[in-house]
C-alpha positions in Angstrom: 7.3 -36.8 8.8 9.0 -38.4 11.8 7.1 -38.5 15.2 9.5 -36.3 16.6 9.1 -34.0 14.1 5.3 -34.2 14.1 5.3 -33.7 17.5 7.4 -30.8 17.5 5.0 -28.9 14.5 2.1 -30.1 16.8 4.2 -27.5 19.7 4.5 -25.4 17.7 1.1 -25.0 16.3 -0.7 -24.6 19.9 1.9 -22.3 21.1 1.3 -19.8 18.2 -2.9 -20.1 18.4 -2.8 -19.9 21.9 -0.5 -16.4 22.0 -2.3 -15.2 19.2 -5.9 -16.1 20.9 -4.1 -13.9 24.1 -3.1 -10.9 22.1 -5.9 -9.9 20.7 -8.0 -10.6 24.3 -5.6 -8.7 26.2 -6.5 -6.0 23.5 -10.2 -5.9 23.6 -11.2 -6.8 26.3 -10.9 -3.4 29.0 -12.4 -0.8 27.1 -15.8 -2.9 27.5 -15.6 -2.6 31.2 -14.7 0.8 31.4 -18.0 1.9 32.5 -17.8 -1.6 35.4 -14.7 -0.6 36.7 -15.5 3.6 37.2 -17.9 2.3 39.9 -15.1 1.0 42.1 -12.9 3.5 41.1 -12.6 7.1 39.7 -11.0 7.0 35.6 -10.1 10.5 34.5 -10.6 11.6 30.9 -7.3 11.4 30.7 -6.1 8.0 31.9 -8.8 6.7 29.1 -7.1 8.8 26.5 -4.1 7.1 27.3 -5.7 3.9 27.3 -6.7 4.5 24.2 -3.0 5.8 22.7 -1.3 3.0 24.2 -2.0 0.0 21.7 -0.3 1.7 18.3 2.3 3.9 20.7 3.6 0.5 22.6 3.8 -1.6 19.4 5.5 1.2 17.4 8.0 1.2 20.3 8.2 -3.0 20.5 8.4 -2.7 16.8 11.4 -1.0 17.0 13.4 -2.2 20.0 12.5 -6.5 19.7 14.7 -7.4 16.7 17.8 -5.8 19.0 16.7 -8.1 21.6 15.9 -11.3 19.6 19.3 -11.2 18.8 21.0 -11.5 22.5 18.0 -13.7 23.4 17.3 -16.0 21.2 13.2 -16.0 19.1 11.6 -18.9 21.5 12.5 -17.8 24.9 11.7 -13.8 23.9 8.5 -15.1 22.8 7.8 -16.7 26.4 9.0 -13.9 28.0 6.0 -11.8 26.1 3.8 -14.7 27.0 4.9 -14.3 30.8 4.9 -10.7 30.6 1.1 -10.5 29.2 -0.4 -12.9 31.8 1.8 -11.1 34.7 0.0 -8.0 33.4 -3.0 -9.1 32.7 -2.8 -10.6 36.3 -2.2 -7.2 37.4 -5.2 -5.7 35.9 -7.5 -7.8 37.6 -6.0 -6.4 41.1 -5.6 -2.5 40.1 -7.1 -0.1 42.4 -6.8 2.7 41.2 -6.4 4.4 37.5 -2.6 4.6 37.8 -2.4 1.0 38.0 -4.8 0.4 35.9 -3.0 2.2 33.1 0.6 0.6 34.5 -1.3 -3.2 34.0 -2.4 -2.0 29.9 0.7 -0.3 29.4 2.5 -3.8 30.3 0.0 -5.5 28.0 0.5 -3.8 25.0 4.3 -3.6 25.5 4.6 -7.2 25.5 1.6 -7.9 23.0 4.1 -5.4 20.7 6.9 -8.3 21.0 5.0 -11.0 20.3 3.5 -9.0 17.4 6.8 -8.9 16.0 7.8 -12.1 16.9 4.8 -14.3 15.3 5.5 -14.1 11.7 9.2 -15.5 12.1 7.6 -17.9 14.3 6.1 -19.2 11.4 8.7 -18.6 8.8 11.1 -20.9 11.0 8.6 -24.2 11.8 6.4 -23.4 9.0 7.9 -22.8 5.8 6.4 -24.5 3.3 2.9 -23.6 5.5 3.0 -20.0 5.8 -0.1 -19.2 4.0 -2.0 -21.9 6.3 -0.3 -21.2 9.5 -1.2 -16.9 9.0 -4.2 -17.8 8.0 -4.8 -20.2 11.6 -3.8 -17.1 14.0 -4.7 -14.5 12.2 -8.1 -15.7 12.6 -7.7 -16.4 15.9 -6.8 -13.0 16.6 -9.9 -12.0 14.8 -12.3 -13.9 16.5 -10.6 -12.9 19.5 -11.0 -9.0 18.9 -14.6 -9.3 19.0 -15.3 -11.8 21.5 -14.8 -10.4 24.7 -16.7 -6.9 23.8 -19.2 -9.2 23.7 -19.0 -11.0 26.5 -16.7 -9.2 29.2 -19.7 -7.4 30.4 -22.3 -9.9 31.1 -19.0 -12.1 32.8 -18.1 -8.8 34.9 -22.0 -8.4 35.9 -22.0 -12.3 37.2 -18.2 -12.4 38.9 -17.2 -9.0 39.2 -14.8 -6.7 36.5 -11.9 -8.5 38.3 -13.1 -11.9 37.6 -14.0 -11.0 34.1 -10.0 -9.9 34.2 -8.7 -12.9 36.2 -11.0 -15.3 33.4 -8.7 -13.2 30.4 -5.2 -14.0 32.6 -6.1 -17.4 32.7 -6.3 -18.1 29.1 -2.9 -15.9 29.0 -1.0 -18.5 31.5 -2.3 -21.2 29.4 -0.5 -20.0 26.6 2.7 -20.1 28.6 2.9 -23.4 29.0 3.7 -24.8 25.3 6.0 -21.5 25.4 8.2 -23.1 27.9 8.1 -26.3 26.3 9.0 -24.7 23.2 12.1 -22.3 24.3 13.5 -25.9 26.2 13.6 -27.7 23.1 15.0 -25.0 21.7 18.0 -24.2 23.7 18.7 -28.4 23.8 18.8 -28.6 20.3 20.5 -25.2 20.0 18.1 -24.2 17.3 18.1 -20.8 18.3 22.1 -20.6 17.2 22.9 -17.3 15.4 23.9 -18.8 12.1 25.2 -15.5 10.5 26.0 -11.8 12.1 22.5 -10.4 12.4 23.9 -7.0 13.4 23.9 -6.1 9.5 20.7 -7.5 8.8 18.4 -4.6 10.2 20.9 -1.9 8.3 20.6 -4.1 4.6 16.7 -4.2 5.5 16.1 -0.3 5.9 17.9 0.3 2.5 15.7 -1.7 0.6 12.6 0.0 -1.5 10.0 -3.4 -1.2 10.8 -2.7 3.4 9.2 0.9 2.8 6.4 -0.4 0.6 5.6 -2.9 3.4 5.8 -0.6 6.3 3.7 2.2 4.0 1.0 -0.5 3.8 1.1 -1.7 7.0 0.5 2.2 8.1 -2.7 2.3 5.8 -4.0 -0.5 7.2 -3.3 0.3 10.9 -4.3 4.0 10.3 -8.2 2.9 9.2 -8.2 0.6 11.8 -7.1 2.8 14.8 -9.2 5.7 13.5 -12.3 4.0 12.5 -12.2 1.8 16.0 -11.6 5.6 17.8 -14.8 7.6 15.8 -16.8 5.1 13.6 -19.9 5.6 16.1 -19.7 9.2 16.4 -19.5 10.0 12.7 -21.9 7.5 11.3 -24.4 9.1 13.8 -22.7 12.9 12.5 -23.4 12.1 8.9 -26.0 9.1 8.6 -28.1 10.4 12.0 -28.1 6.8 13.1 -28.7 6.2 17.0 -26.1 5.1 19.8 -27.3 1.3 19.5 -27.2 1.0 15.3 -23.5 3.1 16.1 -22.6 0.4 18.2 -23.5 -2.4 15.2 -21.6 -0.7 12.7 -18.8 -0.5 14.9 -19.2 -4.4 15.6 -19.8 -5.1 11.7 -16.2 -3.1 10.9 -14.7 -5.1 13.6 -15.8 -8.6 12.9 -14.9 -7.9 8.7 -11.5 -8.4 9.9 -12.4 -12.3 10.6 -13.7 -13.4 6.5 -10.3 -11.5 5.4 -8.3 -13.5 7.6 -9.9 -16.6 6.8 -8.9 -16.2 2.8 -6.6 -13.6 2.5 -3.3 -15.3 3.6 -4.3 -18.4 1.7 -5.3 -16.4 -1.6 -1.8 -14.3 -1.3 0.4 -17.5 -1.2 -1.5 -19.2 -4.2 -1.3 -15.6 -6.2 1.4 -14.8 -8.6 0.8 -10.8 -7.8 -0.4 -9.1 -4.8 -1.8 -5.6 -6.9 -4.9 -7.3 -6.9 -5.3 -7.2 -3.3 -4.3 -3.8 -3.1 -7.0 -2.7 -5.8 -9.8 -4.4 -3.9 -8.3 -2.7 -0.5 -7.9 0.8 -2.4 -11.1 0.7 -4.3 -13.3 -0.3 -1.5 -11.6 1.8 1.0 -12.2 4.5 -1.5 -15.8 3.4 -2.2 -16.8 3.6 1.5 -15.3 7.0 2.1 -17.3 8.1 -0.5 -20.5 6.8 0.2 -20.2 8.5 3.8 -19.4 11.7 2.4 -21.7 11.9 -0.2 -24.7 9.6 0.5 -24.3 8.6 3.7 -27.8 7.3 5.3 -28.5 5.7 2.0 -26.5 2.7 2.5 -24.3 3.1 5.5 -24.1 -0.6 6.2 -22.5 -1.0 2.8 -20.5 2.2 3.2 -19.2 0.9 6.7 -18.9 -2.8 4.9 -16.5 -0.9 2.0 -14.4 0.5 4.3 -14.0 -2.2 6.5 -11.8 -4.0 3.2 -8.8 -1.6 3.4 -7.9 -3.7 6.7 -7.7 -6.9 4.5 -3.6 -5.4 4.7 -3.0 -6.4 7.4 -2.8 -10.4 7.2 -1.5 -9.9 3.7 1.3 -8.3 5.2 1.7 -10.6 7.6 2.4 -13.3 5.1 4.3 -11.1 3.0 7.4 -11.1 6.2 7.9 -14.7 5.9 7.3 -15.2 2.0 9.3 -11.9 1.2 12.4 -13.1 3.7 14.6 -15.9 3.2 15.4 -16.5 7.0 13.6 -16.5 9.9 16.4 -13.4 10.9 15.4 -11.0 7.9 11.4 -11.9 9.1 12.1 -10.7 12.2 14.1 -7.2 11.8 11.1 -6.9 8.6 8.3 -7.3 10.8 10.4 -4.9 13.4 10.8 -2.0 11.4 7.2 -2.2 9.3 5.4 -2.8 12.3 7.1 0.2 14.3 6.8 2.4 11.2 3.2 1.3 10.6 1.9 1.6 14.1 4.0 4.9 14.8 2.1 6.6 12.0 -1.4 5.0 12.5 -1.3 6.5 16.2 -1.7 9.9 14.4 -4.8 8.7 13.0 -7.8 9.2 15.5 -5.5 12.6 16.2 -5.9 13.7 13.0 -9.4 12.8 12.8 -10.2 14.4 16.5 -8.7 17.4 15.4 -10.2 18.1 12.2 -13.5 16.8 13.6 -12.9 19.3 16.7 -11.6 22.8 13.9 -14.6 22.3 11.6 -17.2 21.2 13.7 -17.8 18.0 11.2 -16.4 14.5 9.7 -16.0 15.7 6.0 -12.4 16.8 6.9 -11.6 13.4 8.8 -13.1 11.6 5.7 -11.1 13.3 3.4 -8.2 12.5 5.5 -8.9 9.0 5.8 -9.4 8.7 2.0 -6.2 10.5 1.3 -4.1 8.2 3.1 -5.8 5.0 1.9 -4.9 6.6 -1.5 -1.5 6.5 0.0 -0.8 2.6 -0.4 -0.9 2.8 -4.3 2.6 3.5 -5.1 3.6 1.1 -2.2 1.2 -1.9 -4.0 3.6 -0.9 -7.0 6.5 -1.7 -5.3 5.8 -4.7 -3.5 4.1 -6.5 -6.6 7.5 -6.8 -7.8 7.5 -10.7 -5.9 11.5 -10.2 -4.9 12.7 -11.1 -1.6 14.6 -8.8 0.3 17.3 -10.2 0.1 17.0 -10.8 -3.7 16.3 -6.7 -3.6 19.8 -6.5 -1.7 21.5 -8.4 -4.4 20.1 -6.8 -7.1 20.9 -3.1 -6.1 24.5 -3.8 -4.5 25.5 -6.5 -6.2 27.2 -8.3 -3.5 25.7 -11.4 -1.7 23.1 -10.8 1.1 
């Protein structure tokens, strides 16, 4: 590797840990200081509730509308206009006064965190491409040591410097990730590396109509849906079913969050080196499975395990991840893929703590919202099928049409 070069995959490699380390802060690191901020200011029921919608509704809605973009702006410099967006936002929150603004500031957040979302795994496609596995596996742990690192340490900050400091601490870390942004979308446009090589305008319409796209964006909604539900009631219905109290709540909740960080570690690794994926899928299905059972049926008689079990499903979600770029031939197909699973898969996962609210809220208990739960992890069977087959997308395209992608 030439120094150039090196230097360049050296950019690249702090640009995509340090966005990834700001995503997943800008995420996590409000609903801590909910409680903090109420004392300056007056937070409705309903603003939370919002709050809490926003994450799965903004990146549906990114998911959807960023491949159109990325194609009249180019992948590096959309990427640093997420970057910009998030610490402008994140800026923002730190100086709300009032719920309105407060809500304006997330809603900012998660619209640009939804970009970058997207963005990421073509990220890697284009500078890594024979590192895929390694490079999902870097920020995908990143982002999971950064979910549950500010719950745990955004209140004791906001108690020493205030619940704007705290804030102003989080924008920091996002301006920092600006800077090899810059650096990166400069190089870019010089060496005209950003050049549409082919019409992309078909590429979204060729990806829809492909079988393995739906299989993706059905697992990626299993995945997201356990997440977003169990993150919404975990506490509530381990203490409805297993009558443990507020604090023990609170651990489980922690111990479902931080399982995301030994699947991230080994997961994208393990799916590169694999011949077939169906064995993760079995592991997420029959664990998923296992937990739901275990709370329905015995559930103060191992509800660590129970919560542990269920906390596998989620393993999805950095499998999928590296799926875009090894399922993709281009950085181009990763990027309307990772569009259209992620606004498919985050559109239906924001019905989850709905569905389990409601259900929850009709019969008075969480054997409805288990069910539920189980049913829909039950779901990603048929899609495991599918995407087992190992094609590319574009190999799919060939193969059905029988024209060249």
């Amino acid at each position: 590797m030439t120094p150039r070069r090196a230097g360049i995959v050296a950019l690249a490699a702090a640009a995509i840990v340090l966005l990834a380390l700001t995503l997943r802060i800008a995420v996590a690191s409000l609903s801590p200081l909910l409680i903090v901020i109420e004392r300056d200011f007056p937070l409705p029921a309903a603003v939370v509730g919002l709050i809490g919608m926003a994450p799965p509704v903004a990146f549906a809605i990114s998911g959807f509308v960023t491949p159109a973009i990325e194609r009249r702006v180019g992948l590096e410099r959309l990427v640093l206009l997420a970057a910009v967006v998030a610490a402008a936002m994140l800026g923002m929150r730190a100086i709300a006064v009032d719920a309105m603004t407060l809500l304006a500031a997330t809603a900012g957040i998660f619209a640009a965190v939804g970009v970058a979302n997207v963005l990421l795994p073509a990220v890697v496609k284009k500078y890594f491409p024979t590192r895929i596995g390694l490079m999902t596996t870097i920020y995908t742990t990143t982002m999971a040591v950064a979910t549950f690192m500010p719950p745990l340490v955004a209140v004791p900050l906001a108690e020493s410097i205030g619940w704007r400091g705290s804030f102003a601490l989080w924008a920091a870390v996002a301006v920092a990730a600006v800077v090899p942004w810059v650096a990166m979308s400069l190089r870019a446009r010089a060496a005209r590396a950003d050049v549409i090589e082919q019409p992309k305008t078909l590429v979204l319409s060729r990806v829809v109509r492909v079988p393995q796209t739906w299989a993706l964006a059905a697992t990626f909604a299993v995945n997201s849906s356990v997440a977003y539900g169990l993150f919404a009631w975990l506490p509530p219905l381990v203490m409805g079913v297993a009558g443990v109290d507020a604090t023990e709540a609170g651990g489980l909740l922690a111990l479902f969050s931080f399982m995301g960080l030994p699947v991230s570690l080994v997961v994208p690794l393990l799916v590169v080196r694999a011949r077939s994926v169906a064995p993760f899928y079995v592991v997420a299905v029959v664990g998923g499975l296992a937990g739901v059972a275990g709370l329905l049926f015995a559930p103060a008689a191992a509800t660590t395990l129970w919560v542990v079990l269920i906390g596998i499903p989620p393993l999805l979600f950095p499998m999928a991840l590296v799926l875009f770029g090894l399922r993709t031939r281009s950085h181009d197909t990763a990027v309307a893929l990772s569009g259209f699973v992620q606004s498919v898969g985050y559109g239906i996962a924001a019905l989850m703590p709905l569905a389990i609210g409601v259900t929850h809220e009709l019969t008075g208990g969480w054997t409805a919202g288990l069910i539920v739960l189980g049913v829909v992890i039950a779901c990603v069977i048929p899609a495991g099928i599918v995407v087992s087959r190992g094609e590319t997308i574009e190999e799919a395209w060939e193969r059905r049409h029988g024209t060249a992608w």
